[in-house]
N, CA, C and O of each residue as an XYZ file, in Angstrom:
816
protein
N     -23.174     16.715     -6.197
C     -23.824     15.890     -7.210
C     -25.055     15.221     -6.611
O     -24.873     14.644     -5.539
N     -26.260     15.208     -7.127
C     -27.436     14.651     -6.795
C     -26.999     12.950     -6.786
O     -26.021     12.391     -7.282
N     -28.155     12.406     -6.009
C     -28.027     11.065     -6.169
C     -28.567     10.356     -7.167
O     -29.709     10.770     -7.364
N     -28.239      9.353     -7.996
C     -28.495      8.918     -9.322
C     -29.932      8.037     -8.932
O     -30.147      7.322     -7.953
N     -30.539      8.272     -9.726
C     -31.979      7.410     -9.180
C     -32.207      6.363    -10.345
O     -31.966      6.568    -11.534
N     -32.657      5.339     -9.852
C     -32.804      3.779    -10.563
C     -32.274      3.592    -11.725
O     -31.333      2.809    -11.857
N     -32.935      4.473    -13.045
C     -32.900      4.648    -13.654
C     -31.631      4.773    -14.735
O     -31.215      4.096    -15.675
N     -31.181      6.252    -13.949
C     -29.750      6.438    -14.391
C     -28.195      5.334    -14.359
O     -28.254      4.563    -13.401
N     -27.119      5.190    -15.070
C     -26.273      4.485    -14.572
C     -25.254      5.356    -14.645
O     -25.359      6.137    -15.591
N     -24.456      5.469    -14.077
C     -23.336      5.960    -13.834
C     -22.443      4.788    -13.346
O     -22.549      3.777    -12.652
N     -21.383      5.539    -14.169
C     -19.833      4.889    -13.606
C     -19.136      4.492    -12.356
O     -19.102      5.136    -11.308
N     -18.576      3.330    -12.613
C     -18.165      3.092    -10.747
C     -17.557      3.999    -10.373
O     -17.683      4.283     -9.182
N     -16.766      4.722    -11.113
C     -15.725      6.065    -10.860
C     -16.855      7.604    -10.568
O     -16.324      8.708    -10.445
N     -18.074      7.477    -10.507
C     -18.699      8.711    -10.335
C     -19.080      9.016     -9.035
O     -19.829      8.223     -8.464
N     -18.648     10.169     -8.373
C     -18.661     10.194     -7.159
C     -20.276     10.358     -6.525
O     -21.244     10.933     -7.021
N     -20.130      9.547     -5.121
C     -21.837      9.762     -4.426
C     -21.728     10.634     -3.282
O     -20.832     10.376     -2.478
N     -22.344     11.441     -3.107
C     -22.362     12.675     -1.999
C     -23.995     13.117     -2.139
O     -24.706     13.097     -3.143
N     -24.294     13.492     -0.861
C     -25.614     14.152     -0.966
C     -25.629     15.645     -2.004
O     -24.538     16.057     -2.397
N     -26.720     16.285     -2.342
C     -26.054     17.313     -2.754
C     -26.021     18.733     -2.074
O     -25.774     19.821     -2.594
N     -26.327     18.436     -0.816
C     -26.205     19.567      0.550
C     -24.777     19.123      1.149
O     -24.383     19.612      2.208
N     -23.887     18.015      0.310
C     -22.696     17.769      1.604
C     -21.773     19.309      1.738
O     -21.443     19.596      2.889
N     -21.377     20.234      0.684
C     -20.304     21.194      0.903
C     -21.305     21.998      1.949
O     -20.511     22.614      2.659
N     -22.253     22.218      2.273
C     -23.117     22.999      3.070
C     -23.285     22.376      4.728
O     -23.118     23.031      5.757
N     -23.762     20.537      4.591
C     -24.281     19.867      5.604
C     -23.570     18.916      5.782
O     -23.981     18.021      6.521
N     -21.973     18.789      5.012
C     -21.394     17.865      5.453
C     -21.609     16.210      5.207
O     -22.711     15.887      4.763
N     -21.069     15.623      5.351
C     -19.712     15.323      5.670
C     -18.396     16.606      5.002
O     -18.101     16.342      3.836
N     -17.769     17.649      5.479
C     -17.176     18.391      5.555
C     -15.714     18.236      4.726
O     -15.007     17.335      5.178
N     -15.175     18.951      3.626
C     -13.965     19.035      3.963
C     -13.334     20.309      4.812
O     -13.778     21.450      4.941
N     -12.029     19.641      5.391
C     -11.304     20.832      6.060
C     -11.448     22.404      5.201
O     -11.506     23.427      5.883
N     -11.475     22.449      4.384
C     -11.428     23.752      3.840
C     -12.741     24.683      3.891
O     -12.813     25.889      3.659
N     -14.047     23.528      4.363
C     -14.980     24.035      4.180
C     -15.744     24.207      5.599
O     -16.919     24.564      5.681
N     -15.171     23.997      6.363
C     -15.332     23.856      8.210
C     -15.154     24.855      8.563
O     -14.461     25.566      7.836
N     -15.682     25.434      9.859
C     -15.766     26.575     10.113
C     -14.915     26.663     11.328
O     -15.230     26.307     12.463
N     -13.468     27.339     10.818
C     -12.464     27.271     11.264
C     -12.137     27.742     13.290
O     -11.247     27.369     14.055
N     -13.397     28.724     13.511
C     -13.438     28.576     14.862
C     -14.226     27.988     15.765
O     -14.393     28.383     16.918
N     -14.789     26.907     15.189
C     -15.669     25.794     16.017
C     -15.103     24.731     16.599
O     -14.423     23.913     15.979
N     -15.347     24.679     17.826
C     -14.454     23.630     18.357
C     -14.638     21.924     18.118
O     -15.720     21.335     18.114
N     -13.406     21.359     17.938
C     -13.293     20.287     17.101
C     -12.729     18.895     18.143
O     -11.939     19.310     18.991
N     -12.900     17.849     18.207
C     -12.108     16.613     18.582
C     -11.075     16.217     17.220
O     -11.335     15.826     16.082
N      -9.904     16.495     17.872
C      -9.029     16.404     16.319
C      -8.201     14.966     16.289
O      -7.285     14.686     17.062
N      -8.649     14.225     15.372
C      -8.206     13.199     15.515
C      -6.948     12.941     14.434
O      -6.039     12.141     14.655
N      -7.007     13.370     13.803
C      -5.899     13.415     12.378
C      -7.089     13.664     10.952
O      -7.525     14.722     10.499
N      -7.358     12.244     10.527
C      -7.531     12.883      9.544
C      -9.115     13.040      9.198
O      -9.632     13.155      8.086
N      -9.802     13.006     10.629
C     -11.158     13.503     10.927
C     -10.921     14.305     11.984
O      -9.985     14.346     12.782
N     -12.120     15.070     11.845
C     -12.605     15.943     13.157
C     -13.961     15.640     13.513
O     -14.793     15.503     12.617
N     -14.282     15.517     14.739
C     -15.939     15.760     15.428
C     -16.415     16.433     16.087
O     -16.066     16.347     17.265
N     -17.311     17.322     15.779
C     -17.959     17.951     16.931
C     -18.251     17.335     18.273
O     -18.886     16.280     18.276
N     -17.904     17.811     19.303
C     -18.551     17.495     20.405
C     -20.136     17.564     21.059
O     -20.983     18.448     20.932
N     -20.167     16.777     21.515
C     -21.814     16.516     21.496
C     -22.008     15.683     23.327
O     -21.203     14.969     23.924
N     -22.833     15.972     23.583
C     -23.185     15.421     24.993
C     -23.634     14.131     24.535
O     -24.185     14.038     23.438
N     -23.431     13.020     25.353
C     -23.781     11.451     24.879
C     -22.700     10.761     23.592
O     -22.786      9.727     22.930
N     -22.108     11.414     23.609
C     -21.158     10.930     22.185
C     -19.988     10.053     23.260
O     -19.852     10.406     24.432
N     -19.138      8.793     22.617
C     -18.097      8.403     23.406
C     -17.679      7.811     21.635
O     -18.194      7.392     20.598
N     -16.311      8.181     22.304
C     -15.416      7.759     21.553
C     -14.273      6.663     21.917
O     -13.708      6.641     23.011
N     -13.965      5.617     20.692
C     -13.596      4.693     20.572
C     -12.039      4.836     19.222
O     -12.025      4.949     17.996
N     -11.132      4.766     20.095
C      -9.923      4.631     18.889
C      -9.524      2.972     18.306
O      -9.105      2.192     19.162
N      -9.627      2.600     17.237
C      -9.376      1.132     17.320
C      -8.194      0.895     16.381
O      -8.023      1.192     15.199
N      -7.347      0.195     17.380
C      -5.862      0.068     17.118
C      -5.902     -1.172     16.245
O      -6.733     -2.072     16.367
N      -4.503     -1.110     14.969
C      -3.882     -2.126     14.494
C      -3.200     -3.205     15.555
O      -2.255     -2.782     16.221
N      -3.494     -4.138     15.685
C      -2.477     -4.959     16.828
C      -0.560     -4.904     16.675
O       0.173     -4.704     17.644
N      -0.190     -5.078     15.601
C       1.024     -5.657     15.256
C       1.344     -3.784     14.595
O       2.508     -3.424     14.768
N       0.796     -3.166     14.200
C       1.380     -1.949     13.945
C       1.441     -1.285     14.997
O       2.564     -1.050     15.444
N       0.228     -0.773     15.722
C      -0.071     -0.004     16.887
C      -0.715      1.553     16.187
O      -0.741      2.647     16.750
N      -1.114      1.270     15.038
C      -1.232      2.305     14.010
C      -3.067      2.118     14.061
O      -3.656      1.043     13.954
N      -3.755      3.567     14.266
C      -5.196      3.874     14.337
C      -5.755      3.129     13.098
O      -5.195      3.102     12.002
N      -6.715      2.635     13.353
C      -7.383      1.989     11.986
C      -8.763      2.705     11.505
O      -9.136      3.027     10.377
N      -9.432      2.846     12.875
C     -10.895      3.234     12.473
C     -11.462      4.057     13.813
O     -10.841      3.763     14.834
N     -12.286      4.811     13.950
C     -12.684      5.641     14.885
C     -14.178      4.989     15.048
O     -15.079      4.550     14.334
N     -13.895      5.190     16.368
C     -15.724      4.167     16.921
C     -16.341      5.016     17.809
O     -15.943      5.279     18.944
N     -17.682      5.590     17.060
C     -18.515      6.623     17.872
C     -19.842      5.751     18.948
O     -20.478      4.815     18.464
N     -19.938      5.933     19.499
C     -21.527      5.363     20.338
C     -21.765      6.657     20.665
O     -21.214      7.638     21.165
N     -23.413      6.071     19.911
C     -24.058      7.395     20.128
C     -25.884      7.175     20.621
O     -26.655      7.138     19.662
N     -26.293      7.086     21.535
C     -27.830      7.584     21.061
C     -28.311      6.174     21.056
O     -29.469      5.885     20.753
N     -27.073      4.976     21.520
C     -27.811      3.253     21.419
C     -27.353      2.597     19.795
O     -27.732      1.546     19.278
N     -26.339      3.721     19.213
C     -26.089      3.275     17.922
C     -24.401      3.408     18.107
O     -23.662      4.130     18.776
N     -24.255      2.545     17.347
C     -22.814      3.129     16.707
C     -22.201      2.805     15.707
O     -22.432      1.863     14.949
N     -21.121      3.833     15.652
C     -20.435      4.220     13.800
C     -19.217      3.498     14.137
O     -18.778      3.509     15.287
N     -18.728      2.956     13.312
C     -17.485      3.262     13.070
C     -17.448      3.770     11.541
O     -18.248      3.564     10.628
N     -15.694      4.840     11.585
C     -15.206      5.682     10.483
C     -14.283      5.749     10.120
O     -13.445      6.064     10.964
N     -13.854      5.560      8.932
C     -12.588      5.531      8.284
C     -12.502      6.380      6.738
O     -13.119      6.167      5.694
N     -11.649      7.235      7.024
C     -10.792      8.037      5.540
C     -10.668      7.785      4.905
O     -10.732      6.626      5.315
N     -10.354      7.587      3.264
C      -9.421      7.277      2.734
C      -9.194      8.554      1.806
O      -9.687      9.681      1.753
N      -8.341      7.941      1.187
C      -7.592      9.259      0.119
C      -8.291      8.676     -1.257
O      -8.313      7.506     -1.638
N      -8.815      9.764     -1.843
C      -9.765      8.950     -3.336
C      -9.168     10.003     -4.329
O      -8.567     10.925     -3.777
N      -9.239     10.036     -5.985
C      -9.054     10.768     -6.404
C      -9.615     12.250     -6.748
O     -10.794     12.371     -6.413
N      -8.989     13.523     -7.400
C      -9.615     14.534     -6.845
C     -10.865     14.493     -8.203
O     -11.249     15.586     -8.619
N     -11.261     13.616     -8.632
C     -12.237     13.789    -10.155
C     -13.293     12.658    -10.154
O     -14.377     12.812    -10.716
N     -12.907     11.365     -9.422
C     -13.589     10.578     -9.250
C     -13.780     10.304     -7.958
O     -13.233     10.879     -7.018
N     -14.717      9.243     -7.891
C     -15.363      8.724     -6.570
C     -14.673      7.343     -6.456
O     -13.747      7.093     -7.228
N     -15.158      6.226     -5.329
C     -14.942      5.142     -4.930
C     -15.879      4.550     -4.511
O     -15.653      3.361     -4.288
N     -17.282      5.045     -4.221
C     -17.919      4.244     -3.181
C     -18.971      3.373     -3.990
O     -19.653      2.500     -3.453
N     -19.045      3.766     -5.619
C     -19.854      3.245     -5.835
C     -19.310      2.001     -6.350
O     -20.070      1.085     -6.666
N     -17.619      1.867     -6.494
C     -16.957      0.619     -6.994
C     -17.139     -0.156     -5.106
O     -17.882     -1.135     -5.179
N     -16.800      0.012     -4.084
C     -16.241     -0.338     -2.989
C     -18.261     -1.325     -2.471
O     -18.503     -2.490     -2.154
N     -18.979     -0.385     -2.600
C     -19.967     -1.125     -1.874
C     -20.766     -2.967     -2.866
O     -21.557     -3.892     -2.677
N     -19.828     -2.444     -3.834
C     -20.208     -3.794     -4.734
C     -19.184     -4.976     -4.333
O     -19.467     -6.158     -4.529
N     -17.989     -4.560     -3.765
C     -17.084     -5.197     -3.166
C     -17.500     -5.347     -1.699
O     -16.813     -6.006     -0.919
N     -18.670     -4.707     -1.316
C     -19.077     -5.230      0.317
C     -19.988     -6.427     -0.160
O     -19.895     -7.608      0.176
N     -20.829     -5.879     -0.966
C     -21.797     -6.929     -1.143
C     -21.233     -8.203     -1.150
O     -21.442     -9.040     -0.272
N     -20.215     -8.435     -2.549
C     -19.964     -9.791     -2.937
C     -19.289     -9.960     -1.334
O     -19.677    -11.010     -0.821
N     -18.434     -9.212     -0.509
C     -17.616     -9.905      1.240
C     -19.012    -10.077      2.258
O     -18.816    -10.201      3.467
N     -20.203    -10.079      1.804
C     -21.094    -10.167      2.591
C     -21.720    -11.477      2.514
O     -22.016    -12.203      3.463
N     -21.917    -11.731      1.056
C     -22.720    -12.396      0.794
C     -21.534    -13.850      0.554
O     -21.911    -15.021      0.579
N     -20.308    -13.475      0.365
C     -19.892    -14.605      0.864
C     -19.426    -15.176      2.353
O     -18.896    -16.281      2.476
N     -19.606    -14.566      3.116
C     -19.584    -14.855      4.814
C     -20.891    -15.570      4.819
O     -20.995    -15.724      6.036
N     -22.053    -16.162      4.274
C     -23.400    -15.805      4.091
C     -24.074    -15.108      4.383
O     -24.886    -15.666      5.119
N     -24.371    -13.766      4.226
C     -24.899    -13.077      4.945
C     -26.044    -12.188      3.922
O     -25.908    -12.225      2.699
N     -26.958    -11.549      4.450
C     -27.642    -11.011      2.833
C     -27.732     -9.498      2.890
O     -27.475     -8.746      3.830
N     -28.056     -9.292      1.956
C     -27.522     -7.933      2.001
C     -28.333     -7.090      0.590
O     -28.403     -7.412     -0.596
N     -28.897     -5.851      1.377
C     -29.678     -4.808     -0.053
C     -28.961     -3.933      0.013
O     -28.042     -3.691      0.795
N     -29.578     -3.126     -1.276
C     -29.036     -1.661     -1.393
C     -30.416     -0.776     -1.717
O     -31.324     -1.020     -2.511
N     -30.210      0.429     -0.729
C     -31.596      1.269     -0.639
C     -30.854      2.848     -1.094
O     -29.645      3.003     -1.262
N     -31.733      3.753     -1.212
C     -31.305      5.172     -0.893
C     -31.478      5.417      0.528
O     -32.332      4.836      1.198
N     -30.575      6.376      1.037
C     -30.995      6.794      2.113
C     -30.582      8.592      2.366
O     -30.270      9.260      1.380
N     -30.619      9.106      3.490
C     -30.125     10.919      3.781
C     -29.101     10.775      2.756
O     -29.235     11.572      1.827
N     -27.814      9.735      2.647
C     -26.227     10.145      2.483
C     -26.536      9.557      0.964
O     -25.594      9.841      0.225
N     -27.340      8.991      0.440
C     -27.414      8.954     -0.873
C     -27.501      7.047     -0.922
O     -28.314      6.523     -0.161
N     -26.663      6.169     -1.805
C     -26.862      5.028     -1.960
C     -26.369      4.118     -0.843
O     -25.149      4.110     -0.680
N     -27.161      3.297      0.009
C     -26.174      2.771      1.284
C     -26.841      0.942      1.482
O     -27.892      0.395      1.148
N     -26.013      0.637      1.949
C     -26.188     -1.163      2.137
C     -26.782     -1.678      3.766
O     -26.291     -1.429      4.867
N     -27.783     -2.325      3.481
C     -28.055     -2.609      5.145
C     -27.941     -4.636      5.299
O     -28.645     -5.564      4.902
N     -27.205     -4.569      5.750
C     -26.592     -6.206      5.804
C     -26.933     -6.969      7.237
O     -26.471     -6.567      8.305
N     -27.731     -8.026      7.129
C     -27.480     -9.170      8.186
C     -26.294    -10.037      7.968
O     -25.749    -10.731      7.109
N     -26.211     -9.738      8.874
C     -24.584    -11.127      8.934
C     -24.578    -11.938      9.981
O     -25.018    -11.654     11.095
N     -23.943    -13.249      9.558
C     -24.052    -13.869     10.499
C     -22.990    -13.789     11.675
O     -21.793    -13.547     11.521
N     -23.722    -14.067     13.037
C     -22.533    -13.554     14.114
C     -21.459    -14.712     14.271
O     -22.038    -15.798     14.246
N     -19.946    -14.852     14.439
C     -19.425    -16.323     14.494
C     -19.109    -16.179     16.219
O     -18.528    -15.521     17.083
N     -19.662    -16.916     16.048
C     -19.327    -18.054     17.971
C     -20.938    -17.435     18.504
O     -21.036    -16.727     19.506
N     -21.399    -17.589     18.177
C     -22.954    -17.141     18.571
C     -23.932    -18.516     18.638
O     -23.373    -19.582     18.895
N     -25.450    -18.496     18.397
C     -26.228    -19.053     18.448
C     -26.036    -19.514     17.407
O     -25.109    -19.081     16.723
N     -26.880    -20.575     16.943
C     -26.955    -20.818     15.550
C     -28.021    -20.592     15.065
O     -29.077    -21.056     15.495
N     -27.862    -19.533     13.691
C     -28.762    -18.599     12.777
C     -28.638    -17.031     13.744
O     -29.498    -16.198     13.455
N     -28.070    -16.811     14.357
C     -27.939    -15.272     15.140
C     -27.136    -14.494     13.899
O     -26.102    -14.793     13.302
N     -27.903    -13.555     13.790
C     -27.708    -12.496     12.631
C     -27.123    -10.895     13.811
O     -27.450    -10.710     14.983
N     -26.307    -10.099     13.026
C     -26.497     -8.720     13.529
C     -27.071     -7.398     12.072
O     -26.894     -7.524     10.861
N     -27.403     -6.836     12.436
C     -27.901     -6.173     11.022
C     -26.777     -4.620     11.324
O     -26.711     -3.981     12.374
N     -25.974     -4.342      9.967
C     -25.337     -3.086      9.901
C     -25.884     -2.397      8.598
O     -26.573     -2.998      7.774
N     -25.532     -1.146      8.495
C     -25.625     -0.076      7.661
C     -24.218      0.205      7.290
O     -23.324      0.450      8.099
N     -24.118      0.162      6.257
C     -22.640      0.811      5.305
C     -22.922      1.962      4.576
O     -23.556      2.050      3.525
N     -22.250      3.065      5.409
C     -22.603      4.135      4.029
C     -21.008      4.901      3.599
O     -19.928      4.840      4.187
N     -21.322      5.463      2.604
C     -20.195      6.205      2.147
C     -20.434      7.834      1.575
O     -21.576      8.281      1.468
N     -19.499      8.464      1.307
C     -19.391      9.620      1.103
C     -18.191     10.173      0.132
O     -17.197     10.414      0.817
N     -18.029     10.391     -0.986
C     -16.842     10.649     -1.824
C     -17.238     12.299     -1.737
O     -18.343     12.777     -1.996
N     -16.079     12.999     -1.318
C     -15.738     14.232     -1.164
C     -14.503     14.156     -1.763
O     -13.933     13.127     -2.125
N     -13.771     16.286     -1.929
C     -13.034     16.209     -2.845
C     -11.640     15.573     -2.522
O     -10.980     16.324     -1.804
N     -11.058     14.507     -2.815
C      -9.479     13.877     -2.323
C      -9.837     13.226     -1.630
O      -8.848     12.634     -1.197
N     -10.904     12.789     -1.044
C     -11.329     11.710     -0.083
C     -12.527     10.991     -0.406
O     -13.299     11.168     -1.348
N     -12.570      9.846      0.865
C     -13.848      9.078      0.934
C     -14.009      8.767      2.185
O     -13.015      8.418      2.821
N     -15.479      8.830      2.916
C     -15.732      8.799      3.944
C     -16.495      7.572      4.080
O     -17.449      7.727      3.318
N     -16.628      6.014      4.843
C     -17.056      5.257      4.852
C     -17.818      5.326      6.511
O     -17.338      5.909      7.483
N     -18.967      4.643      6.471
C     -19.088      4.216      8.028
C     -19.811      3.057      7.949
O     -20.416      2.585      6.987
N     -19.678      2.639      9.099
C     -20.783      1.534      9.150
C     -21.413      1.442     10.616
O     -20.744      1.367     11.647
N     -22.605      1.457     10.555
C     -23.796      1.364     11.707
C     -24.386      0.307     12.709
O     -25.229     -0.589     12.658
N     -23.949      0.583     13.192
C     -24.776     -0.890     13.853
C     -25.602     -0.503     14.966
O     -25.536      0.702     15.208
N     -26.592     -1.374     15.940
C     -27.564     -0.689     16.941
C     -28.609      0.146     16.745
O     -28.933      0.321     15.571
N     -28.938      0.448     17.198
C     -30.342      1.459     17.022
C     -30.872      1.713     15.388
O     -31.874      1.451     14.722
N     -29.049      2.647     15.114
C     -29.265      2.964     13.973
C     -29.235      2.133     12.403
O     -29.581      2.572     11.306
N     -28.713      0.851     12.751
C     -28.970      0.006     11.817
C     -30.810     -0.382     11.337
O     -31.133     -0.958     10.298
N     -31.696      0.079     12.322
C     -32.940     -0.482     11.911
C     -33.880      0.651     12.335
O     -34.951      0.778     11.743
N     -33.544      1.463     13.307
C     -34.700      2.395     13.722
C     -34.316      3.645     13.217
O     -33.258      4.255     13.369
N     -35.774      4.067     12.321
C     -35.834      5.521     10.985
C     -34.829      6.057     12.339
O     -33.604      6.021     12.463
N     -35.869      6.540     13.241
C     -35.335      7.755     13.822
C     -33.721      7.881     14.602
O     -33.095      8.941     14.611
N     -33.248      6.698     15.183
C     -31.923      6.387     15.421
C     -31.205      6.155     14.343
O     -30.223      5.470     14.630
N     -31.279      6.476     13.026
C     -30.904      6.222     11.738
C     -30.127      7.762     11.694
O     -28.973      8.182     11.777
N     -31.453      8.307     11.517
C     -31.500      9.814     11.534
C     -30.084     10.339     12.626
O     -28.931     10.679     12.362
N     -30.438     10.275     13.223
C     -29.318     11.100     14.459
C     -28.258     10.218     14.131
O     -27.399     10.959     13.653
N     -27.886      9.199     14.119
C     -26.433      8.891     13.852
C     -25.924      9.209     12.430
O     -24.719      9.141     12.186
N     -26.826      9.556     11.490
C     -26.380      9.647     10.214
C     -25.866     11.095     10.487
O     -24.746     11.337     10.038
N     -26.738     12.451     11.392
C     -26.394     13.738     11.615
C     -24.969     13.736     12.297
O     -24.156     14.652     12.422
N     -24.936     12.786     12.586
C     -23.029     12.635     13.423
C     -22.057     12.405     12.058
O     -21.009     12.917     11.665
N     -22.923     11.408     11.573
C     -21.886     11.427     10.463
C     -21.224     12.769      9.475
O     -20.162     13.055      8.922
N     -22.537     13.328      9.656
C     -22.059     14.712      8.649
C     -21.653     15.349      8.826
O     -21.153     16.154      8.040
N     -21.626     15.358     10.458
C     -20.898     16.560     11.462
C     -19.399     16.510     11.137
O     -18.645     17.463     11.335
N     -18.998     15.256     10.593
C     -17.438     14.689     10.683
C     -16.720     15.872      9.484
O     -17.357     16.117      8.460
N     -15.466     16.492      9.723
C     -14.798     17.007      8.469
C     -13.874     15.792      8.567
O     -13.617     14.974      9.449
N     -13.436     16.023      7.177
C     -12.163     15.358      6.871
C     -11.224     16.069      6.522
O     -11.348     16.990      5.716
N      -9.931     15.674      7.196
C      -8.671     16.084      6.859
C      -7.867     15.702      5.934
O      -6.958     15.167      6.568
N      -7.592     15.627      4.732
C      -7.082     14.988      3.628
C      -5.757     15.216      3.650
O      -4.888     14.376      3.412
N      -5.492     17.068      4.117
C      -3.762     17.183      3.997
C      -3.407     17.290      2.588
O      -4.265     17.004      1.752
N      -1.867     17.791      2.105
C      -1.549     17.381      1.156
C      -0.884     16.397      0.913
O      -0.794     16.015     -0.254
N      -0.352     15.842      1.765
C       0.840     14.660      1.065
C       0.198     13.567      0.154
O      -0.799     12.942      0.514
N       0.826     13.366     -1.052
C       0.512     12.380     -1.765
C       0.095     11.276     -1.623
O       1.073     10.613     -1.277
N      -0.854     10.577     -1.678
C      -1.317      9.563     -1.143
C      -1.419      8.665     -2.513
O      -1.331      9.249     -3.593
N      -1.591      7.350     -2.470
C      -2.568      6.724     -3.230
C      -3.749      6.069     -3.008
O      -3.895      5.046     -2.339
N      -4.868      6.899     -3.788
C      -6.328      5.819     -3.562
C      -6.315      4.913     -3.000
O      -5.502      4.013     -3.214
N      -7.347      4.870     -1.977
C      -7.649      3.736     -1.096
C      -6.741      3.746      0.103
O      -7.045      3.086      1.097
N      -5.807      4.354      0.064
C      -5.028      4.312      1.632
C      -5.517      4.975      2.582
O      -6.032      6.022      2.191
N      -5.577      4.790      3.748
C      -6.468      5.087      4.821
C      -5.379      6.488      5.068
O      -4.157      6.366      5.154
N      -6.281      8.096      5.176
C      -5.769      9.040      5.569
C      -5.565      8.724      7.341
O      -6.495      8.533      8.124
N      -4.096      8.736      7.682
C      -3.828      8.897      8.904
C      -4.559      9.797      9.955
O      -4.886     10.984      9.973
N      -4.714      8.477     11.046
C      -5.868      8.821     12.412
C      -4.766      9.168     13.182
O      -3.724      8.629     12.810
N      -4.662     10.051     14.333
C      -4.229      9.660     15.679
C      -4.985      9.565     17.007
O      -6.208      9.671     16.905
N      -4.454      9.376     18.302
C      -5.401      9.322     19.187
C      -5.314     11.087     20.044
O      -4.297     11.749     20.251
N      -6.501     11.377     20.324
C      -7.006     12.433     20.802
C      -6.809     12.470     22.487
O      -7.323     11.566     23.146
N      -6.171     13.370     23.047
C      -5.896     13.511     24.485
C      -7.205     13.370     25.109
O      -8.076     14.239     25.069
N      -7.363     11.653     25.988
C      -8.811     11.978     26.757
C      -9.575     10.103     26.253
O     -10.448      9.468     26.844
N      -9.016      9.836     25.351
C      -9.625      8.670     23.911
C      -9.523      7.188     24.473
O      -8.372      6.960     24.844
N     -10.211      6.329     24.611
C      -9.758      4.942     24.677
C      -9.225      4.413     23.587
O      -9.307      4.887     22.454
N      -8.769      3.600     23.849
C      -8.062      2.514     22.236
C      -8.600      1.170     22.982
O      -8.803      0.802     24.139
N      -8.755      0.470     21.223
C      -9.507     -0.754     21.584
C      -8.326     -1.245     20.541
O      -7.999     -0.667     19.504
N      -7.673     -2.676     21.180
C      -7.361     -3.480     20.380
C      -7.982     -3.997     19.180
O      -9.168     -4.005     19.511
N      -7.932     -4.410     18.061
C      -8.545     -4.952     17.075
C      -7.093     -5.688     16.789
O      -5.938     -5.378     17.082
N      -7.826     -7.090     15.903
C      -7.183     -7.992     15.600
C      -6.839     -7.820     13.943
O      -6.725     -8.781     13.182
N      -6.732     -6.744     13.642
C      -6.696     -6.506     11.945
C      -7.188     -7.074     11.215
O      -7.071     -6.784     10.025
């Protein structure tokens, strides 16, 4: 599906994807090219890439994967799954729900087009920092079929075109694994950790 331009409105339920993703990815498993070698994490995969490090970031009190943390290039992603329905989208209901969690932390926050279609670039304020110290991220998303692919940017690629560029090409590199088991919308498709992976505590 093309990206809706100003003009048009579409439904929070209408899915956003570039319209090169079944070709350029963000990937589903079915559409990956089954003998390319993969970092298999559960319910993503990544190409391997020289300069890439990977980051597993743990639930504290579960011990259960939450989000996958790429550094790449002076930038980094983090990525998370979810299970969306197979007819509609999510991202265009979910980033209106970043805004209003942004802008009440105070923090400010637009919405631009970008490669992946509609995406949010947010200053926020840092807590235990200076006072007025901002960090600036990128939120983007991706509704593919049974899923949704979220990331968010920070470093390089939060502000520089060209470090934009290359971390967004990581992003697309990513397939997703959806699986069949029944899920319901919005539940995070199960991560595991990859032989080789750090884990980072997170405080949920």
């Amino acid at each position: 599906m093309t990206d809706p331009t100003p003009d048009e409105v579409l439904p929070d339920d209408a899915k956003s994807a570039p319209s090169d993703r079944a070709e350029n990815g963000p990937l589903d498993e079915s559409e990956a090219n089954a003998v390319r070698p993969y970092v298999d994490l559960g319910g993503v995969k990544l190409v391997p890439r020289d300069g890439l490090q990977l980051r597993l970031e743990i639930e504290e009190g579960t011990k259960r994967v939450v989000a996958v943390g790429i550094d790449y290039s002076g930038s980094t992603l983090q990525v998370q799954p979810f299970a969306a329905p197979r007819t509609s989208g999510l991202w265009h209901e979910i980033r209106a729900q970043i805004v209003e969690q942004i802008r009440t932390q105070g923090g400010e926050i637009q919405q631009r087009d970008g490669a992946l279609g509609p995406e949010l670039v947010a200053r926020i304020p840092v807590t235990g920092g200076e006072a007025g110290a901002t960090r600036v991220a990128r939120f983007v998303g991706v509704d593919g079929p049974r899923w949704f692919l979220r990331g968010v940017i920070a470093g390089a690629g939060a502000i520089e075109p060209e470090a934009a560029a290359a971390i967004d090409e990581v992003f697309r590199s990513i397939v997703v694994v959806r699986g069949t088991t029944p899920m319901p919308p919005r539940d995070l498709i199960p991560l595991h950790v990859p032989a080789g992976a750090t884990q980072t505590p997170t405080g949920s």
